[in-house]
C-alpha positions, -999 to +999 in steps of 0.1 A: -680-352-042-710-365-058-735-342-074-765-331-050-793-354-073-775-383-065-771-382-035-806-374-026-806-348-010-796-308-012-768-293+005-791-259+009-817-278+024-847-279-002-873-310+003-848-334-010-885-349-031-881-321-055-857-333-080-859-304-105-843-283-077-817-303-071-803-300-103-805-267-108-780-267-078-758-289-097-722-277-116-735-283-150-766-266-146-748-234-128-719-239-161-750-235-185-765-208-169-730-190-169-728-199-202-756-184-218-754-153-194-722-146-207-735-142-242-772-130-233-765-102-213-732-084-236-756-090-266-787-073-248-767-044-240-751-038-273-788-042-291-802-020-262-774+006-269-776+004-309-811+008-313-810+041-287-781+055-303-804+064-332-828+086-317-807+104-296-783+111-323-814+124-346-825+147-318-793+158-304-766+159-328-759+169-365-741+138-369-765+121-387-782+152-412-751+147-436-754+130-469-739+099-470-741+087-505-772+094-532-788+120-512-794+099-486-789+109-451-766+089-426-802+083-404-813+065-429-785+046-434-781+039-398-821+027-394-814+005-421-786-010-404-805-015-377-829-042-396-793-059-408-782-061-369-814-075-358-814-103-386-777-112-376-783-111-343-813-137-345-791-157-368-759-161-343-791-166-312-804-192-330-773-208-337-765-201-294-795-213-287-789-246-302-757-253-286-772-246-251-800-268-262-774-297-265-760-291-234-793-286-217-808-318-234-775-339-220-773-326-184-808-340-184-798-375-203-772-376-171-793-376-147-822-387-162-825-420-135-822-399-106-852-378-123-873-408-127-881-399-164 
């Protein structure tokens, strides 16, 4: 079956003019889309949860008044951690982002006729 951008028209019905919509209906467009929703939405979560964990802990718990190691508390070893996560995490995005660049950059190098670019 031939991809809705080359055939010219959209199987939902969308002015079949409107060629950026058309491939955003197409199966490598929906793939990268999946793609990066599969590692966006786990990695929002887990940041969402770490960085909440902190201040709940601190005002609901005793977990984090003991000493961890040269009088310093484990709040202040988890806060610190928290810079650490955020630098690794912006590492491994920018690394993501990259990849789904490439993909991005040849879905439009496919159909980049039927786009008139």
């Amino acid at each position: 079956m031939e991809s809705p951008v080359k055939t010219g028209h959209s199987p939902s019905g969308h002015d079949s003019g409107n060629k950026y919509r058309q491939l955003i209906e197409t199966e490598e467009f929906k793939f990268l889309l999946q793609k990066k929703k599969a590692f966006i939405v786990p990695v929002t979560l887990f940041f969402l949860a770490f960085y909440f964990v902190l201040p709940i802990l601190a005002a609901y718990s005793e977990v984090l008044k003991g000493e961890a190691f040269f009088n310093i508390t484990w709040a202040w070893v988890y806060a610190l951690l928290q810079f650490a996560v955020v630098w690794l995490g912006g590492i491994v995005y920018i690394k993501k982002a990259a990849k789904y660049d490439k993909l991005a950059e040849n879905i439009l190098k496919k159909y980049e006729k039927e786009l008139g670019e």
